[in-house]
TORNU-88505 format. One record per atom (N, C-alpha, C, O): x, y, z. Coordinates in pm, whole numbers. Example, Ala and Ser with C-alpha at 12.3 -4.5 7.8 and 13.67 -1.06 7.14 Angstrom:
[r [1319, -569, 780]] [r [1230, -450, 780]] [r [1320, -330, 780]] [r [1424, -332, 846]] [r [1285, -225, 708]] [r [1367, -106, 714]] [r [1290, 3, 787]] [r [1341, 114, 804]] 
end
This chain:
[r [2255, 13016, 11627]] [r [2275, 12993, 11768]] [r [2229, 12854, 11809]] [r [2277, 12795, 11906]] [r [2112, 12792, 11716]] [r [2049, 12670, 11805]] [r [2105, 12598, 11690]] [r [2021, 12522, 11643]] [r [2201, 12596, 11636]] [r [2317, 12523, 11598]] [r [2454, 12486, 11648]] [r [2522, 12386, 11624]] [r [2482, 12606, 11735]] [r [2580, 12561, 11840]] [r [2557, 12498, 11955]] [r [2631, 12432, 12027]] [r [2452, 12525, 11961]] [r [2395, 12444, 12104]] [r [2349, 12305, 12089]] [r [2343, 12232, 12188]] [r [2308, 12252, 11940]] [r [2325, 12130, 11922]] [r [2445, 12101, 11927]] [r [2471, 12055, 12038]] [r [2582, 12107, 11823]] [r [2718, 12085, 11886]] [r [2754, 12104, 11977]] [r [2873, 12070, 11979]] [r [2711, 12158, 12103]] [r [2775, 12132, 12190]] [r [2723, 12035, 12331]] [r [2762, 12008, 12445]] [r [2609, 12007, 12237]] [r [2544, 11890, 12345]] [r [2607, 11758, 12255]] [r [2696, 11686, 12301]] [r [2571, 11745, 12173]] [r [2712, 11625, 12127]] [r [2829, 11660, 12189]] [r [2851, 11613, 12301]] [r [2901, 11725, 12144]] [r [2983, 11704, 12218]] [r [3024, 11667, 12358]] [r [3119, 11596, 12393]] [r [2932, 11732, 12433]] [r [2928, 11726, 12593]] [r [2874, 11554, 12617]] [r [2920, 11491, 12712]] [r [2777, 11490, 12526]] [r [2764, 11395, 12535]] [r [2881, 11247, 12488]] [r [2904, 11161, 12573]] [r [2932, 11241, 12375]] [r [3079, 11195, 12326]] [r [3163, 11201, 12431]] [r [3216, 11095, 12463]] [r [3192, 11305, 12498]] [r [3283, 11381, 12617]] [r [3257, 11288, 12722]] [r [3348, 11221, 12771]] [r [3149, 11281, 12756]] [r [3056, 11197, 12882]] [r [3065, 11054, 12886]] [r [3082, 10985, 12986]] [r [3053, 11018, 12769]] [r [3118, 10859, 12749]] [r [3225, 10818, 12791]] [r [3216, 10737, 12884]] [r [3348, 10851, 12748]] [r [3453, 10807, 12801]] [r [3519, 10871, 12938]] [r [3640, 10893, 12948]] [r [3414, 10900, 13050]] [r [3432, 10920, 13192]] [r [3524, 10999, 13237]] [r [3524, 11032, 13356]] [r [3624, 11045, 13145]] [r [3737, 11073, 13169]] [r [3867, 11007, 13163]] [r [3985, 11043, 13164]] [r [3781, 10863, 13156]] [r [3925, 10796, 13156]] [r [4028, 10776, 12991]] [r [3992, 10775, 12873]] [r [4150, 10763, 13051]] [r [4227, 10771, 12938]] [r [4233, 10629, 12869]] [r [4240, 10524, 12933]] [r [4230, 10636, 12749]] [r [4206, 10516, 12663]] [r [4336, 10400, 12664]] [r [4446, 10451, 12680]] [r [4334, 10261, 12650]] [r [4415, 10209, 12637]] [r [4486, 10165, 12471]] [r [4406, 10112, 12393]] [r [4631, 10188, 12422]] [r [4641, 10179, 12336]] [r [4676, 10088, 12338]] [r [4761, 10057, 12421]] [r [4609, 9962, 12212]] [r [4668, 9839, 12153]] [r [4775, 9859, 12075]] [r [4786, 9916, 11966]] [r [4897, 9774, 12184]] [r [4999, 9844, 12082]] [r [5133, 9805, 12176]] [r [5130, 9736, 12278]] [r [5252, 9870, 12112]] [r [5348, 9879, 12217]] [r [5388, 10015, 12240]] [r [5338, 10110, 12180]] [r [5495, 10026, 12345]] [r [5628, 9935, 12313]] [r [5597, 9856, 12429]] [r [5577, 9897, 12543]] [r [5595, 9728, 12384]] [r [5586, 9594, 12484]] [r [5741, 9560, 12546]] [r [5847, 9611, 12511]] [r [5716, 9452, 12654]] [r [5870, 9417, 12705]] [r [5778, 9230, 12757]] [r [5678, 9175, 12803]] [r [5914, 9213, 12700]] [r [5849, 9045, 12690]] [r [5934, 8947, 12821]] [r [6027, 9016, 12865]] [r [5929, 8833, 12881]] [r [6027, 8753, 12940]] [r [6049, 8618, 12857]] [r [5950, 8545, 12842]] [r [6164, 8582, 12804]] [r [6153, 8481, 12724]] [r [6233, 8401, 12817]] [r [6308, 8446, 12904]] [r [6205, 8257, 12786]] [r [6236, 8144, 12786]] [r [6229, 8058, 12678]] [r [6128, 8023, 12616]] [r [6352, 8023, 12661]] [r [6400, 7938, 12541]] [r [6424, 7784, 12588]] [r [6463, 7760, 12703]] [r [6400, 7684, 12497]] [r [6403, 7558, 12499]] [r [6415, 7483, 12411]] [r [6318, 7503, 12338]] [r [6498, 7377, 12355]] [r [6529, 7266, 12249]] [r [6438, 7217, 12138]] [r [6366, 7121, 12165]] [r [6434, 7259, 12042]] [r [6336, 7210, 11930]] [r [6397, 7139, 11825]] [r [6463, 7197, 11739]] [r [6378, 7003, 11827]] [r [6427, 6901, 11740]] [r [6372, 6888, 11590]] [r [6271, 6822, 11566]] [r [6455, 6964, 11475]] [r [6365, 6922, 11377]] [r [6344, 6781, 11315]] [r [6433, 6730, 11247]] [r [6233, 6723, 11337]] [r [6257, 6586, 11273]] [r [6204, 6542, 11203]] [r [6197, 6419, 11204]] [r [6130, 6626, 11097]] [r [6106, 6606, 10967]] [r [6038, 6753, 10862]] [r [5954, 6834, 10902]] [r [6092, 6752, 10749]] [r [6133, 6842, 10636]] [r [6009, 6787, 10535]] [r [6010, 6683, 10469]] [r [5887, 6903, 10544]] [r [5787, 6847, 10425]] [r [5786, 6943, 10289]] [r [5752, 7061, 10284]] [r [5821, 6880, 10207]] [r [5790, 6989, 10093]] [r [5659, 6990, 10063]] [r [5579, 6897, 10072]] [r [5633, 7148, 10012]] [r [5513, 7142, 9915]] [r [5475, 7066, 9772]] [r [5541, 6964, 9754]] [r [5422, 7084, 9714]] [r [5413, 7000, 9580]] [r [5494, 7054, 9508]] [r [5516, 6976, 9416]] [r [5574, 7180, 9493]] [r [5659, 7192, 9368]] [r [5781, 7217, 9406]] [r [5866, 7257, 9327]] [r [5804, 7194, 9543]] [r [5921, 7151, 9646]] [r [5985, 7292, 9637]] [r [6107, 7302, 9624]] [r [5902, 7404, 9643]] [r [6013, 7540, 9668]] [r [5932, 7563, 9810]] [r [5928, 7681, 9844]] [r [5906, 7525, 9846]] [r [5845, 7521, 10026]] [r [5875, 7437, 10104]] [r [5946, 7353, 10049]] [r [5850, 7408, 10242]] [r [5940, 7349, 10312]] [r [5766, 7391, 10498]] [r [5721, 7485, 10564]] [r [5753, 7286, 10487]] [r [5712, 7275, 10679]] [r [5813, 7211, 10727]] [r [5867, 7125, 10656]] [r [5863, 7239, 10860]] [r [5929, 7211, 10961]] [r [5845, 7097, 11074]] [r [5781, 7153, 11164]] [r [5843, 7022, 11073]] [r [5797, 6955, 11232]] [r [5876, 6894, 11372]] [r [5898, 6777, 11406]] [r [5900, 6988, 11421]] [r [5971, 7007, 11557]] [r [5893, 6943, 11677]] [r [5773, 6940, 11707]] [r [6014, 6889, 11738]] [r [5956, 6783, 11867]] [r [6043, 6833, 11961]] [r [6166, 6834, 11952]] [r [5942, 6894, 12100]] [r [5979, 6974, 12210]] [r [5915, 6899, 12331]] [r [5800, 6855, 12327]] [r [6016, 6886, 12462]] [r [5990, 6915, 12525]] [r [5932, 6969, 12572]] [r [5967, 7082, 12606]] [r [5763, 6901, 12613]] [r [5664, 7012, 12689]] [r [5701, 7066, 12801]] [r [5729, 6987, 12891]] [r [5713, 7202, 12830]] [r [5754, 7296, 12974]] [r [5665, 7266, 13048]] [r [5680, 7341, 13144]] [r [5553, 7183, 13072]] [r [5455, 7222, 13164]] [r [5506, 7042, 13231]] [r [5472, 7007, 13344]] [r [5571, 6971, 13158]] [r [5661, 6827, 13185]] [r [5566, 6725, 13140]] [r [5573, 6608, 13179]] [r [5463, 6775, 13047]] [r [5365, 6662, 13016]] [r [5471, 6589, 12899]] [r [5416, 6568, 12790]] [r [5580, 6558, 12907]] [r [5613, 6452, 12785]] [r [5653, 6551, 12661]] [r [5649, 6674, 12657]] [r [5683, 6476, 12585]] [r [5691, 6543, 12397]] [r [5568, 6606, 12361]] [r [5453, 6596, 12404]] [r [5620, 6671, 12276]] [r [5507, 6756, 12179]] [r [5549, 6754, 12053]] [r [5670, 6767, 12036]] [r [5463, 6737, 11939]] [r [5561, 6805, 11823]] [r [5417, 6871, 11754]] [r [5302, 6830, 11742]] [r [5501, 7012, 11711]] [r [5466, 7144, 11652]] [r [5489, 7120, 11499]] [r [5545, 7019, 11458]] [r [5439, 7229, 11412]] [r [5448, 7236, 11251]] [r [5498, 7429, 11287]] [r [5471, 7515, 11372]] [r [5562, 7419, 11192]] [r [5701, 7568, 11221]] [r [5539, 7672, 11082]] [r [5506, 7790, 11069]] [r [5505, 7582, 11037]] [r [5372, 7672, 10936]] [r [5302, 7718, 11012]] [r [5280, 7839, 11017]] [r [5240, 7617, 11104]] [r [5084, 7647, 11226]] [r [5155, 7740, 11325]] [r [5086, 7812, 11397]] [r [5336, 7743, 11335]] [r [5323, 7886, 11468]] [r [5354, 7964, 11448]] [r [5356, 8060, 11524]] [r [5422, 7959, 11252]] [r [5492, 8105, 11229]] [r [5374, 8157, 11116]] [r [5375, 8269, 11065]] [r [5296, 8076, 11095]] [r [5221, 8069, 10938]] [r [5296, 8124, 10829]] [r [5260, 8229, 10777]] [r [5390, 8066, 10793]] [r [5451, 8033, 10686]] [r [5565, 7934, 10650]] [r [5587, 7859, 10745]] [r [5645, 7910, 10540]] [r [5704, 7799, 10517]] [r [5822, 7828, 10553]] [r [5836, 7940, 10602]] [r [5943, 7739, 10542]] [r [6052, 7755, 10488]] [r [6097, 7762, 10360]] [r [6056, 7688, 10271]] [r [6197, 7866, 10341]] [r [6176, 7841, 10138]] [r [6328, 7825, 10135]] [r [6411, 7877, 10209]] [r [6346, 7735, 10029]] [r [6439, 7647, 9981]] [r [6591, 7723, 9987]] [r [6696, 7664, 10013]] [r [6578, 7860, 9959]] [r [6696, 7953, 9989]] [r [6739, 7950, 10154]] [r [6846, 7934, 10213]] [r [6612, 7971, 10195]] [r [6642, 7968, 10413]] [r [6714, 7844, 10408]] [r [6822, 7858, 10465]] [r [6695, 7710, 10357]] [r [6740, 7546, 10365]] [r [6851, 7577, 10361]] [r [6926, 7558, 10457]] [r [6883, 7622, 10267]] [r [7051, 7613, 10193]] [r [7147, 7726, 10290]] [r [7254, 7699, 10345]] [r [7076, 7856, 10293]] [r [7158, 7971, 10334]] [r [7221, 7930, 10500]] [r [7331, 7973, 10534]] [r [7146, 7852, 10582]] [r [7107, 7863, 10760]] [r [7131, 7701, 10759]] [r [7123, 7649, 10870]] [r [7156, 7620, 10657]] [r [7211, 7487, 10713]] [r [7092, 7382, 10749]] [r [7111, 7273, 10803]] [r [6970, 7433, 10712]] [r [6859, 7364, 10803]] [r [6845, 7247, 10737]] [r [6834, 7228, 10616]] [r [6844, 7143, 10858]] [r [6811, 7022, 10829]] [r [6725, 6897, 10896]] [r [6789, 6941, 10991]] [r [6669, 6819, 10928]] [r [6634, 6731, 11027]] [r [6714, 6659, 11080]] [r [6792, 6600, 11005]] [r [6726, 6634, 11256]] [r [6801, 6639, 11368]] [r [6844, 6728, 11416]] [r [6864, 6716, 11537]] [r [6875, 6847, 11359]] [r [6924, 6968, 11434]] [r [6846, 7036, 11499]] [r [6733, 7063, 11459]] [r [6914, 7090, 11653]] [r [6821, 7151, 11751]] [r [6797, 7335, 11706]] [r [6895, 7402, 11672]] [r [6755, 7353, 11708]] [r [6663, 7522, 11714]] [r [6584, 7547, 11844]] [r [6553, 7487, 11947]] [r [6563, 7695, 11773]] [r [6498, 7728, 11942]] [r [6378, 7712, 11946]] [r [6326, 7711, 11835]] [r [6291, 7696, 12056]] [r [6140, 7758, 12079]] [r [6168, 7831, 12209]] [r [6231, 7809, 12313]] [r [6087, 7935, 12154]] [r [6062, 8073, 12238]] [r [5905, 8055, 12306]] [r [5807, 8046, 12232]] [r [5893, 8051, 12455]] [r [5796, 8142, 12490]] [r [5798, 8259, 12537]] [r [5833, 8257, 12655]] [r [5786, 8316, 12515]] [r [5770, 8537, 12547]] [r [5648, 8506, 12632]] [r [5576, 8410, 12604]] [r [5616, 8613, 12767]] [r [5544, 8626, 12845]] [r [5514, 8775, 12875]] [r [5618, 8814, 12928]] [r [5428, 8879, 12871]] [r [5482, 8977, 12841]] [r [5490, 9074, 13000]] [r [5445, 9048, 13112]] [r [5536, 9144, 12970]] [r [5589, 9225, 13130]] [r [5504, 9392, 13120]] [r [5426, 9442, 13202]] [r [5537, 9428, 13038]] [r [5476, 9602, 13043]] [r [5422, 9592, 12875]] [r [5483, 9529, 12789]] [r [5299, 9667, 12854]] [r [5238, 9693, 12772]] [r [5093, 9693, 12743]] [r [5010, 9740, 12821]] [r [5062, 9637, 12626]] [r [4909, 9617, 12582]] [r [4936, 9506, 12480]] [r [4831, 9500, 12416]] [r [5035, 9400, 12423]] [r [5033, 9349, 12356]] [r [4995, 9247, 12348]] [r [4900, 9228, 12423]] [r [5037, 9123, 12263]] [r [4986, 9000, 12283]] [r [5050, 8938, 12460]] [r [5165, 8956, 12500]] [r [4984, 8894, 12507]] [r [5000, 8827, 12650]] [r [5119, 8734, 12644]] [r [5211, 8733, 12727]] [r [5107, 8639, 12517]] [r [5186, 8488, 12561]] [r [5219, 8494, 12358]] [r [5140, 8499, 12264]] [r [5380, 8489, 12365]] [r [5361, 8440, 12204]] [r [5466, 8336, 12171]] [r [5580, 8364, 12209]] [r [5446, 8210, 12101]] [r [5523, 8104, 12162]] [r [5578, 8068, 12003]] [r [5493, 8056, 11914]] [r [5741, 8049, 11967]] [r [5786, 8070, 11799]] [r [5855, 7975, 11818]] [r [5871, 7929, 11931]] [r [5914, 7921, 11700]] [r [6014, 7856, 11633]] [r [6106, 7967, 11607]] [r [6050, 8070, 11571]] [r [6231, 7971, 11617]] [r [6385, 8036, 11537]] [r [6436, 7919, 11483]] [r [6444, 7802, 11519]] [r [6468, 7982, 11390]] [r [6562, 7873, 11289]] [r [6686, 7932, 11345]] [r [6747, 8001, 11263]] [r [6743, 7923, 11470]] [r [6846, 7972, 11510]] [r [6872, 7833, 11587]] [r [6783, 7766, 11640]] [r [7045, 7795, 11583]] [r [7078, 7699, 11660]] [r [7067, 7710, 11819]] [r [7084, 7818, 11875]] [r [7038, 7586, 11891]] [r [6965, 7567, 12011]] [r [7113, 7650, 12101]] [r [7110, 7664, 12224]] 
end
């Protein structure tokens, strides 16, 4: 008996913590607002055994402070690989997108800002 009555003061205590309120899940299903804008690739770095590939894209800052230029590694963290080059046409001068997503309903990331290797 003075075994249930310890479980059930834990419990009642665990219970007591979270107020009642219902928990928030990290997570989705998120809903984003994007805005898309011109990303100039204008220069193609290989790695040392040249089956990799950084992108460095020059954008139009949205906020109108002037140019920016981004590395497509530092926003996607990873490369381009030599098959994406060939398969998608990618080259330096050609425009692609940058995405900022802003998000509308959820728990997810707030603000997430990409490169597409998709034409502008």
């Amino acid at each position: 008996m003075k075994r249930f009555r310890y479980l059930f003061i834990i419990f009642v205590i665990i219970n007591s913590c979270r107020n009642g309120k219902k928990e928030n899940v990290d997570g989705g299903p998120c809903s984003y607002e994007d805005k898309t804008y011109p990303a100039r690739l204008v220069k193609l770095e290989a790695s040392p055994d040249s089956s990799t590939f950084n992108g460095w894209f020059e954008i139009d800052d949205p906020s109108g402070n002037g140019k920016d230029t981004i590395s497509y590694l530092r926003m996607t963290n990873r490369d381009i690989t030599k098959e994406q080059l060939q398969k998608d046409s990618i080259a330096a001068g050609n425009i692609y997108k940058y995405v900022e997503s802003t998000i509308k309903t959820g728990e997810c990331d707030p603000d997430v800002r990409m490169i597409r290797l998709e034409k502008y």
